[in-house]
C-alpha positions as CSV (number, residue, x, y, z in Angstrom):
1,X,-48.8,8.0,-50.9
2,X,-48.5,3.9,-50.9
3,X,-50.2,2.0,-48.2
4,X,-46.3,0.7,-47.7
5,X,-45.4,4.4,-47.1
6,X,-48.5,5.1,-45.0
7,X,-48.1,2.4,-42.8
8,X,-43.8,3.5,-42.3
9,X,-45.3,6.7,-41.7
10,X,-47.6,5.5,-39.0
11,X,-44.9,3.2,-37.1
12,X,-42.7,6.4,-36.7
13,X,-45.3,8.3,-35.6
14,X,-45.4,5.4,-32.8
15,X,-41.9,5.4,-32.0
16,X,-41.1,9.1,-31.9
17,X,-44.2,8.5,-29.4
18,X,-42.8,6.1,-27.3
19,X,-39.5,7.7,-27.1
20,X,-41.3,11.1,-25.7
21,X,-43.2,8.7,-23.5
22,X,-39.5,7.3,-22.3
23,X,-38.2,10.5,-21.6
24,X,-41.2,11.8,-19.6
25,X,-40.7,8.6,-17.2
26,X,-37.4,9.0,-16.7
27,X,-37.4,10.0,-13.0
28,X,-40.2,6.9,-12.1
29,X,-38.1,3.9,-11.1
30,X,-40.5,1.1,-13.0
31,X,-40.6,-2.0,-10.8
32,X,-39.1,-5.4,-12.0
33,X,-42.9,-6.2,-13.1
34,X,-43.7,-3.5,-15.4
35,X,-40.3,-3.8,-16.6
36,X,-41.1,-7.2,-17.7
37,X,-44.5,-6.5,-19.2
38,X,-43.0,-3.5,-21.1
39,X,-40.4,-5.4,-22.7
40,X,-42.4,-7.9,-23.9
41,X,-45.1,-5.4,-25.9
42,X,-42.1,-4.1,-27.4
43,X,-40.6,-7.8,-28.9
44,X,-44.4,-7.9,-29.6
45,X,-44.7,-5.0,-31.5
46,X,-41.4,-5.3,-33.1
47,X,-42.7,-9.3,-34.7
48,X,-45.3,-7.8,-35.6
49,X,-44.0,-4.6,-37.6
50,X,-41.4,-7.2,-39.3
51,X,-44.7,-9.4,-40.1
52,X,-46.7,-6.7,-41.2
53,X,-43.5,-5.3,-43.5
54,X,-43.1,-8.3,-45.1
55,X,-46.6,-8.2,-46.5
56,X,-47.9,-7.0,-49.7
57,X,-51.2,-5.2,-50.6
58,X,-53.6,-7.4,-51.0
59,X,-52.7,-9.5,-48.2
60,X,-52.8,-6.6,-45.6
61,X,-56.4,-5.9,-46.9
62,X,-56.8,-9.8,-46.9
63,X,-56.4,-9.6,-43.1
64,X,-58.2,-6.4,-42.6
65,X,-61.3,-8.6,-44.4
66,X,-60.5,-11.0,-41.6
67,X,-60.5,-9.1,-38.9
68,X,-63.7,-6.9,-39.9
69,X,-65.4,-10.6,-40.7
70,X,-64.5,-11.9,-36.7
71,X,-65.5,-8.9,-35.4
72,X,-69.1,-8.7,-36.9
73,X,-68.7,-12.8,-35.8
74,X,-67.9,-11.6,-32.3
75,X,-70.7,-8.8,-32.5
76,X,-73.3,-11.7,-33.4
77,X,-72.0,-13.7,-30.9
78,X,-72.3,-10.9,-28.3
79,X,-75.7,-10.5,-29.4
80,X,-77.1,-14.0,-29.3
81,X,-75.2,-14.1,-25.6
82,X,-77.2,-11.4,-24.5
83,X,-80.5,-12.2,-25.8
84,X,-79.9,-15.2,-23.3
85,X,-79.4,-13.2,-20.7
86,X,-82.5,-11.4,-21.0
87,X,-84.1,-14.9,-21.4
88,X,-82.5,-16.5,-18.2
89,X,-83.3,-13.4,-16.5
90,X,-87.0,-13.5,-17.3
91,X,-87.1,-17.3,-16.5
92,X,-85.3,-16.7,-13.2
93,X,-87.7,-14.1,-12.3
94,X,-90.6,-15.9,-13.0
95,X,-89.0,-19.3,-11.5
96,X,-88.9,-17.0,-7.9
97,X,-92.4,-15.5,-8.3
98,X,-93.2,-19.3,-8.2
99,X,-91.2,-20.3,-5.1
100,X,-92.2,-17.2,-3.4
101,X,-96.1,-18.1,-4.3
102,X,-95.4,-21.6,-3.2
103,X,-94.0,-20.6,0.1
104,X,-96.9,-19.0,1.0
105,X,-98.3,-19.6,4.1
106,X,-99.2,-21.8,5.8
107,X,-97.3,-24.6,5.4
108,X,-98.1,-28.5,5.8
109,X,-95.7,-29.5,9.4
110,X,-94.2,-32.7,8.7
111,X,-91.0,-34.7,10.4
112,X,-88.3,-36.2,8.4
113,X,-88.3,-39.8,9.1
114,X,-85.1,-40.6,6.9
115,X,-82.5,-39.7,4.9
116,X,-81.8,-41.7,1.9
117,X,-79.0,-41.8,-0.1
118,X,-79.6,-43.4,-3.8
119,X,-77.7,-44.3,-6.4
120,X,-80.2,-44.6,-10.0
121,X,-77.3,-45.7,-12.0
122,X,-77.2,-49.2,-9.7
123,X,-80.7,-49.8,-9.4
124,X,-80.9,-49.4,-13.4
125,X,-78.3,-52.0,-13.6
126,X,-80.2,-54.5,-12.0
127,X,-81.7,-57.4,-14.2
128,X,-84.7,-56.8,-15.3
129,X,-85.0,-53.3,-14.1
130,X,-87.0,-50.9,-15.9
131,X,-86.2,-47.6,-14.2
132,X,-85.2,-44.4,-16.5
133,X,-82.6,-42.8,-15.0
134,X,-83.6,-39.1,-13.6
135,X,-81.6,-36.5,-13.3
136,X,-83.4,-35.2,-10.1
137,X,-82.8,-38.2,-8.1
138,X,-78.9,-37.3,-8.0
139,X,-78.8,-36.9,-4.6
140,X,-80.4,-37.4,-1.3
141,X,-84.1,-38.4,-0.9
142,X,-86.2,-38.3,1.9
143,X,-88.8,-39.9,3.9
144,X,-91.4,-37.5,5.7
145,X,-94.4,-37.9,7.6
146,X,-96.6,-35.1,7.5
147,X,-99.8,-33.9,10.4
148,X,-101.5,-35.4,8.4
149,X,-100.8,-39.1,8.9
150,X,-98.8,-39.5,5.4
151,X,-95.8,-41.1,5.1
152,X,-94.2,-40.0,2.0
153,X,-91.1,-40.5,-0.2
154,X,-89.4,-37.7,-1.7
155,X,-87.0,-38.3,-4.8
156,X,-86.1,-34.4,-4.7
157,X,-86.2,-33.0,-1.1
158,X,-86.6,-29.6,-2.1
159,X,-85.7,-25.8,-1.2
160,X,-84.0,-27.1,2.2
161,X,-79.8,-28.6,2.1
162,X,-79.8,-32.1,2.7
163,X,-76.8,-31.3,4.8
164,X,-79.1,-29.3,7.0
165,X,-81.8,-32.0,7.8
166,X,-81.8,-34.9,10.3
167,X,-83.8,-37.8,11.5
168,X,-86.8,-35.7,13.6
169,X,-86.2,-32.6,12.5
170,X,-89.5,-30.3,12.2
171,X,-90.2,-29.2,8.6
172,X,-92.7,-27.2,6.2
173,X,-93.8,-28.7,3.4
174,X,-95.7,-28.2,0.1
175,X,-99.5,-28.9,0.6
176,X,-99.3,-30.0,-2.9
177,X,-96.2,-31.1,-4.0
178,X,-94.9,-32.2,-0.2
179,X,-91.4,-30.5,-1.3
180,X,-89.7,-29.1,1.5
181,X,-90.0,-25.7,1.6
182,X,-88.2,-24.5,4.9
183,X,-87.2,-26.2,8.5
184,X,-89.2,-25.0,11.5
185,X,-87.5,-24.8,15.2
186,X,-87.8,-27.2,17.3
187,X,-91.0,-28.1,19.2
188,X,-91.4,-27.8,22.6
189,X,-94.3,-27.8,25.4
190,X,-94.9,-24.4,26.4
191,X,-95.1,-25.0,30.4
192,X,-90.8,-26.0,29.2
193,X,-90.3,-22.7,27.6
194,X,-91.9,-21.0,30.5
195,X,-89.1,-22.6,32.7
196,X,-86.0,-20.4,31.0
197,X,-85.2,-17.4,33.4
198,X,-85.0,-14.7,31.0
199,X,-84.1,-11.7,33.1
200,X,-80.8,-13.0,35.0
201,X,-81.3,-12.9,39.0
202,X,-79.8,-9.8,40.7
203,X,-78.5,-11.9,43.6
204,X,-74.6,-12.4,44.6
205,X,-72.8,-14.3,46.8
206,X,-72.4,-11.3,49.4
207,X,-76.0,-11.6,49.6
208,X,-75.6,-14.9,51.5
209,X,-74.1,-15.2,54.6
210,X,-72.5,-18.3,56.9
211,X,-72.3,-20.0,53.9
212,X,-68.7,-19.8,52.8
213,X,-68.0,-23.3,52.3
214,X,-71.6,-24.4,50.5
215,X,-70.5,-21.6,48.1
216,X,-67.0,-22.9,47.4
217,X,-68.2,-26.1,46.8
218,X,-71.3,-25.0,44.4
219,X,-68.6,-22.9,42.6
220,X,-66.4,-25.8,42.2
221,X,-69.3,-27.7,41.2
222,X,-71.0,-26.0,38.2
223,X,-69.1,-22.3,37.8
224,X,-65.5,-24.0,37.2
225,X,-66.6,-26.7,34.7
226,X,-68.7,-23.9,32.2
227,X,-65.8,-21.5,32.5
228,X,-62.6,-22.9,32.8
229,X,-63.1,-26.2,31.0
230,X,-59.7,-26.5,30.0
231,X,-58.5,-26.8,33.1
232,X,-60.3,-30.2,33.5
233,X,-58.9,-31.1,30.0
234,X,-55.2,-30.4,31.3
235,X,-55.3,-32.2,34.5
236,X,-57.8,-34.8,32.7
237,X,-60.7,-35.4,35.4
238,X,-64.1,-34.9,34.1
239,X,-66.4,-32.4,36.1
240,X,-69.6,-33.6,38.0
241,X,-73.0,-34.0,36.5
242,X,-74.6,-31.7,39.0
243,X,-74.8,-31.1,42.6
244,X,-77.7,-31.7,45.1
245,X,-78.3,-28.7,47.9
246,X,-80.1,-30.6,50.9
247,X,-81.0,-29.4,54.6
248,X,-83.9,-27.5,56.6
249,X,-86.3,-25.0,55.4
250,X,-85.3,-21.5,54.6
251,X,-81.4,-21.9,55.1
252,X,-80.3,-20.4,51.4
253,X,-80.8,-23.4,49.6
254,X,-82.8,-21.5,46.4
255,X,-80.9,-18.1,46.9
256,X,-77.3,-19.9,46.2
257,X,-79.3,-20.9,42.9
258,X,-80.1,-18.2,42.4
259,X,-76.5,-16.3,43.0
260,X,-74.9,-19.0,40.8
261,X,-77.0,-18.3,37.9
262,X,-76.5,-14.7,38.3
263,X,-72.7,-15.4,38.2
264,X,-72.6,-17.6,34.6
265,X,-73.6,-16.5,31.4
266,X,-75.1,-20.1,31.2
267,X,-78.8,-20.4,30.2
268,X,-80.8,-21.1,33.6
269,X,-83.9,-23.4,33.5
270,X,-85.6,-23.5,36.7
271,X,-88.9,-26.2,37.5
272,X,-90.3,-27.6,40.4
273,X,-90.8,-31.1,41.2
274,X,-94.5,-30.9,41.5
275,X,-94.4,-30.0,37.8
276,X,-93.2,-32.5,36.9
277,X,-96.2,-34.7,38.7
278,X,-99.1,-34.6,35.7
279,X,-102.3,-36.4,35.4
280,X,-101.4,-38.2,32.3
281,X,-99.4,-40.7,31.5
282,X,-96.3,-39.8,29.9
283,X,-96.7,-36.3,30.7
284,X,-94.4,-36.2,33.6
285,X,-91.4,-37.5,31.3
286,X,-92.2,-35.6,28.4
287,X,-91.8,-32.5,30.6
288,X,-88.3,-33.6,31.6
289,X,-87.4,-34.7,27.9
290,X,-88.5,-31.5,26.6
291,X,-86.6,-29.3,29.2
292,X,-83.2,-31.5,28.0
293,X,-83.4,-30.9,25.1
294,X,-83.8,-27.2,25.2
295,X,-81.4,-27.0,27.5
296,X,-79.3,-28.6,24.9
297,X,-80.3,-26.6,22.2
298,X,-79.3,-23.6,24.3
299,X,-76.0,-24.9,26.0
300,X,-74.6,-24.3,28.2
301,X,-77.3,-24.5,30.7
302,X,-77.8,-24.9,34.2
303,X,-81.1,-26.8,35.2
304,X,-82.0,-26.0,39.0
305,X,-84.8,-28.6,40.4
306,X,-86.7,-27.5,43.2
307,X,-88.1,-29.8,45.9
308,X,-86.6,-32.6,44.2
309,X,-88.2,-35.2,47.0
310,X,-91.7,-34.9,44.8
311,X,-90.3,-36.7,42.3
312,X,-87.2,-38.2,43.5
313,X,-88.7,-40.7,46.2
314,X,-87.8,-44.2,47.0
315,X,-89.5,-46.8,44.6
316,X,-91.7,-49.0,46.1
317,X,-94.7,-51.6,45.2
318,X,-97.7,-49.8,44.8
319,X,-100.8,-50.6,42.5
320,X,-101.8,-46.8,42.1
321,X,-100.8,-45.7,38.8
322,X,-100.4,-42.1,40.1
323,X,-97.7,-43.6,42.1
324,X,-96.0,-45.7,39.0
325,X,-96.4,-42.6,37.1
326,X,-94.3,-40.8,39.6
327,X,-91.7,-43.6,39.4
328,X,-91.8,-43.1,35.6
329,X,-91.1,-39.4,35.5
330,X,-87.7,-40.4,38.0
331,X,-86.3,-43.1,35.6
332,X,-86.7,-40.4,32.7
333,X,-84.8,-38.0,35.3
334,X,-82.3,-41.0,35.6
335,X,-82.0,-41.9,32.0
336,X,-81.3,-37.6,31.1
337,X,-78.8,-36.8,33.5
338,X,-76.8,-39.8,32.8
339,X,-77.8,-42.1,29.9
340,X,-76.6,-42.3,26.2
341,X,-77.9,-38.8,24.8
342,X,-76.3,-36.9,28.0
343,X,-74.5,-33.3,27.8
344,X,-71.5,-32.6,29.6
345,X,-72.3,-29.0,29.0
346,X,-75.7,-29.1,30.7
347,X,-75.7,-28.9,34.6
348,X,-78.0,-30.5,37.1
349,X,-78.7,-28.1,40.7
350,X,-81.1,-29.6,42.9
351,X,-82.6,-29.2,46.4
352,X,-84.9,-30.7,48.4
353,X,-85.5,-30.4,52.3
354,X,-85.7,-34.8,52.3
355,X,-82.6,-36.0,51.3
356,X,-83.6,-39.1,53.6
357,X,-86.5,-39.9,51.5
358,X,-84.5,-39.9,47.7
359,X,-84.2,-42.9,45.4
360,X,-80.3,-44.2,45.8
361,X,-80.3,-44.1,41.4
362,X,-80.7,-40.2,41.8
363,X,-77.6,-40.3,44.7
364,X,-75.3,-42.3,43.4
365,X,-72.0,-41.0,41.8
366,X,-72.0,-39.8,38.2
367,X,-75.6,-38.1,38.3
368,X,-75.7,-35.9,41.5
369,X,-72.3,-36.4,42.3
370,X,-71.7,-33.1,45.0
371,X,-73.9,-33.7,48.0
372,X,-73.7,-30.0,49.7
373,X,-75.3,-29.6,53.2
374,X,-77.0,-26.5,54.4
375,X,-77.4,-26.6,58.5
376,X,-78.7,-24.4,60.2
377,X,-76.4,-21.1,60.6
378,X,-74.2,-20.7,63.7
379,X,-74.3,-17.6,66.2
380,X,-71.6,-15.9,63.6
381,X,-73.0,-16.8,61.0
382,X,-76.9,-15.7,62.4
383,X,-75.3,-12.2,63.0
384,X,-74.1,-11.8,59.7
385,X,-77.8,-12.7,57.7
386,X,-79.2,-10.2,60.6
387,X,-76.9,-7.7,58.8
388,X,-77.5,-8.5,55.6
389,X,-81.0,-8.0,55.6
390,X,-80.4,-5.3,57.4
391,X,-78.2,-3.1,55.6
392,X,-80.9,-1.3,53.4
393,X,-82.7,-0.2,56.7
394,X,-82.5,2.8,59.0
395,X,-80.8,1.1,61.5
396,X,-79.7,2.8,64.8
397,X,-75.9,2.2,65.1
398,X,-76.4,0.7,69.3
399,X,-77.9,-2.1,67.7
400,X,-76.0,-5.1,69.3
401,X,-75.7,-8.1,66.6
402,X,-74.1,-10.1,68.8
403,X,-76.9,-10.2,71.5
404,X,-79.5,-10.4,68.8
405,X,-77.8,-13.4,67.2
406,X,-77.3,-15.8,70.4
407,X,-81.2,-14.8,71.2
408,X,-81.7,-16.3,67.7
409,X,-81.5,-20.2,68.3
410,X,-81.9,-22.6,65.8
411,X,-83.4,-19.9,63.5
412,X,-82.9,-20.3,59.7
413,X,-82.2,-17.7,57.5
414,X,-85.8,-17.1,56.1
415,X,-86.4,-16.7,59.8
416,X,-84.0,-13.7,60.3
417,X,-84.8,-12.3,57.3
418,X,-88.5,-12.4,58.8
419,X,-87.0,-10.8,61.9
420,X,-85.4,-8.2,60.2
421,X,-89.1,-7.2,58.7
422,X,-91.0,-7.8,61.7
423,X,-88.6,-4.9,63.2
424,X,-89.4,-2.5,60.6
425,X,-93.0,-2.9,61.0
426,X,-92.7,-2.5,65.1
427,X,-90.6,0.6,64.1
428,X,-93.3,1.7,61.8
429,X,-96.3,0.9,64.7
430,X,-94.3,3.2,67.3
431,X,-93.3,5.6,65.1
432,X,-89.6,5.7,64.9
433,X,-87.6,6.9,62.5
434,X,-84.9,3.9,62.7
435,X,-85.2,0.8,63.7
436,X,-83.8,0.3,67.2
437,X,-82.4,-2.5,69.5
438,X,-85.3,-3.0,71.2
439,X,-87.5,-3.4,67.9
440,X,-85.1,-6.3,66.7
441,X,-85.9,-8.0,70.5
442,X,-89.9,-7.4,70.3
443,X,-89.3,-9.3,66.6
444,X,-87.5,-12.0,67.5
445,X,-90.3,-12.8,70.0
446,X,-92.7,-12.1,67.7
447,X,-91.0,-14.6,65.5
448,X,-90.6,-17.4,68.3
449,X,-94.6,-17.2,69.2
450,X,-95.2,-18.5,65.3
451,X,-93.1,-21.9,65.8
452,X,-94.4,-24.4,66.4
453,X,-94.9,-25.3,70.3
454,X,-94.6,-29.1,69.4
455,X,-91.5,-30.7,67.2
456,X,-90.3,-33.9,66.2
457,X,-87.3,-34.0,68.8
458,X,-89.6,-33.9,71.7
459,X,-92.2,-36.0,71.0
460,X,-92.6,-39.5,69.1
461,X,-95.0,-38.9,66.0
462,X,-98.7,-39.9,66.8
463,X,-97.9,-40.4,70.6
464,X,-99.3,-38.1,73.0
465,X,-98.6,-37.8,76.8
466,X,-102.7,-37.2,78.4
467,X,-101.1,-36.2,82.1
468,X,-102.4,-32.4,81.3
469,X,-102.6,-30.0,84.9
470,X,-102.8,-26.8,82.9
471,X,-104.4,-25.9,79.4
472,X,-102.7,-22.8,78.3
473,X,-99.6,-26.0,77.7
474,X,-101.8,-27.8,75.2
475,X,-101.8,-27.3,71.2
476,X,-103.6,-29.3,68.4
477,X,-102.8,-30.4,65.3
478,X,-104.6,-32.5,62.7
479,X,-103.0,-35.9,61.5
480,X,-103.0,-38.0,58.6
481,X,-103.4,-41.6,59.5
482,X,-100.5,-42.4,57.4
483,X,-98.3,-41.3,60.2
484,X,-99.7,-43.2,62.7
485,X,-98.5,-45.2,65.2
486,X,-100.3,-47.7,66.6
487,X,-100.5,-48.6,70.5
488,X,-99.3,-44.3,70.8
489,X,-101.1,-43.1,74.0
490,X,-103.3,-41.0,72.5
491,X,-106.6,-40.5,71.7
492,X,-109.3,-37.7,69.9
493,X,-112.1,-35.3,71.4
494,X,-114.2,-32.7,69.9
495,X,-114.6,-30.6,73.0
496,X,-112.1,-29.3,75.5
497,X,-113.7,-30.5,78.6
498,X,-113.0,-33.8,77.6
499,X,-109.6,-33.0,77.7
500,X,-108.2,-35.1,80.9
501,X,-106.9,-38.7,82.4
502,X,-110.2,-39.9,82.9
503,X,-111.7,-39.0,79.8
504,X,-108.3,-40.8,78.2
505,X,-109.2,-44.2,79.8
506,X,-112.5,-44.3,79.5
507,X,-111.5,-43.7,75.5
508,X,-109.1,-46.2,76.1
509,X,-110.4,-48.2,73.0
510,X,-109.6,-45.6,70.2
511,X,-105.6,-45.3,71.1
512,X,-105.3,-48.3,68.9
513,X,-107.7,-46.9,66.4
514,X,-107.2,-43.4,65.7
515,X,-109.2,-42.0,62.7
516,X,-108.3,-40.3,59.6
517,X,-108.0,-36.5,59.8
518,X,-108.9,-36.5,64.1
519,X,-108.1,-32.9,65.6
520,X,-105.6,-34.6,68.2
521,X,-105.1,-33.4,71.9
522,X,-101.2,-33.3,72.6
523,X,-99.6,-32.4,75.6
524,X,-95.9,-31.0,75.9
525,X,-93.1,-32.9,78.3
526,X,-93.0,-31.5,81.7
């Protein structure tokens, strides 16, 4: 048999193939593209059987030559291509065993100082230039100062995007080479990182009572802008810098803080102001840079500033640099809550018990812009704390609020909470199962002995009245002479039988000049 007739042979094997193929998937509708791709390898294979006929002999075996040649080509080809893989591989591999050897620990800590974006193909262009151009100085460079004092220049900045680096940013660098091998997190003092409440507090506004209004305007303040910011967008005001809690101590200033950051999922950063007082110079307002910034880093972020007054007071003359230093640390406070790097997402809560004594900056509108006052609670508002405390105790169901709360004058809510305690323990002494009516009384009076006999309202400060008839109405206190004031009617004795109107002009002389530190004799008004 010819090759002619073999090859006839062959295509009607292929067609009588096809057909049975056809008739098998008869009952599958083909989609419009399989329809198209079939169609075309039929007008394929029907060029090709006409180009193929109208060959002889030789020139079919001509072609089979050619075909055999390309595939060994493609073979070699194939060959040489994977060879090069196996190359690139091993190169790969032992390029990593050298990053992973170079980024070994420990690193050299370093900052980036700049970012530098050069252009090799200008600088060669420059007369007289005679700079090869390098192919790893496509790119950004850097400038880096390392802990060691080095300022360097790198042409190639290393393992690290550019994209990913700033001006300051903490790095790890080669100890050799001074590539940049990773970036490290951001540096702060550890007394800062101390200040983030980890564990959120437990507290919630039903926990404070009598103080509706304080809590609708603290809500207002810092709740509304971190959760519905959009609605400040819409109606386009912008939302206060902060809010400053002032008034008497122990009237729920620190536990509305504290209920406000257990009501956000902001981050809450809580300091004192004496923390921010430090020996050195500088410290002060590194402390309050430091606690910015990670509160930035972690927005948003409330950051609640006890006894604000420590830091916050008036500025005045003074050549003691602990009292400049003080000063310092405020404009720092000034310049972070509103200055050119402020956050809109970072919110200032502060309290202090002096808001007569704070520098006007600190009070003025666009820092602390809510002032919210905490008085003393009213009778209502006195019965409800009484409960509140009180509803975790054994408490016998006669007990009269009402009663208790009007015996309760001018008593703050760290007051009645100590009332609430000092009937438990009463309870506890007589041994009672609940606490009764009569042990809330006994506490309350218990209470009242501990205040102070002498206050501000009655008397003038450093001015004594020395017309005493009966001792058990005297009390002493020790004075600073700061608070002094001279030509008071007043004067100092070690001993109690020197307590009297003679003794007091006799001493005449030392009611101008009281001493520092004197245990003072102070009578109350009859």
């Amino acid at each position: 048999m010819s090759t002619l007739e073999e090859l006839d042979d062959l295509d009607r094997r292929d067609k009588e193939e096809k057909k049975r193929d056809g008739d098998d998937k008869k009952e599958k509708k083909p989609t419009d593209g399989d329809a198209d791709m079939q169609d075309a390898e039929e007008e394929e294979d029907d060029i090709l059987d006409e180009e193929i006929l109208g060959l002889s002999t030789q020139d079919i075996q001509t072609r089979k030559r050619l075909l055999e040649n390309d595939s060994r080509i493609m073979k070699s080809e194939f060959s040489r291509l994977s060879h090069e893989k196996a190359a690139m591989g091993e190169k790969i591999k032992e390029n990593q065993d050298k990053i992973a050897n170079n980024r070994q620990l420990p690193y050299l800590v370093g900052n980036v100082v700049e970012l530098l974006d050069l252009d090799p193909t200008a600088e060669s262009s420059e007369e007289g230039a005679n700079i090869d151009l390098d192919a790893t100085r496509v790119g950004k460079s850097a400038v880096i100062k390392t802990s060691t004092r080095q300022t360097i220049f790198l042409p190639l900045i290393g393992l690290v995007d550019a994209d990913n680096l700033k001006p300051g940013d903490l790095i790890g660098v080669n100890k050799d080479s001074y590539l940049i091998l990773d970036t490290l997190p951001a540096e702060y003092d550890s007394r800062v990182k101390a200040m983030e409440v980890d564990e959120k507090p437990t507290e919630q506004y039903t926990d404070v009572g009598g103080l509706d209004k304080q809590i609708e305007e603290l809500v207002e303040a810092i709740v509304w802008p971190m959760k519905e910011a959009e609605r400040f967008k819409k109606i386009g005001i912008k939302a206060p810098k902060g809010a400053l809690m002032y008034g008497p101590p122990g009237t729920g200033k620190t536990l509305l803080a504290r209920a406000c950051a257990a009501q956000t999922d902001a981050t809450f950063l809580k300091l004192a102001g004496p923390q921010l007082v430090q020996m050195f110079i500088g410290d002060g307002a590194k402390l309050v840079r430091d606690c910015f910034a990670l509160a930035k880093e972690k927005a948003p972020a409330i950051i609640f500033i006890d006894e604000l007054d420590a830091v916050g007071t008036k500025r005045f003359d003074s050549e003691k640099s602990g009292d400049r230093e003080v000063q310092r640390t405020m404009l720092e406070l000034l310049n972070q809550l509103d200055g050119f790097a402020s956050d809109d997402r970072i919110k200032v809560l502060a309290a202090t018990n002096r808001v007569d004594v704070l520098d006007p900056a600190l009070l003025r509108s666009g820092r602390l812009d809510r002032k919210i006052e905490f008085p003393l609670p009213n009778e209502e508002a006195r019965a409800q704390i009484l409960k509140i405390h009180s509803r975790k105790m054994k408490v016998d169901p006669g007990v009269n609020w009402g009663e208790l709360a009007r015996s309760t004058d001018e008593f703050g809510g760290a007051m009645l909470k100590a009332v609430c305690v000092e009937a438990g323990m009463i309870a506890l002494r007589s041994g009672k199962n609940k606490i009764g009516h009569e042990h809330y009384v006994d506490a309350i009076a218990e209470v009242q002995a501990k205040k102070k006999d002498v206050s501000d309202e009655n008397l003038e400060s450093c001015h004594a009245i020395c017309l005493l008839t009966k001792l058990n109405r005297l009390s002493t206190s020790t004075l600073n002479c700061d608070d002094v004031r001279y030509c008071g009617l007043g004067y100092w004795s070690n001993e109690p039988g020197h307590w009297g109107l003679d003794a007091a002009k006799a001493n005449i002389d030392q009611c101008n000049t009281i001493s520092t530190y004197r245990r003072l004799s102070w009578g109350l008004d009859f």
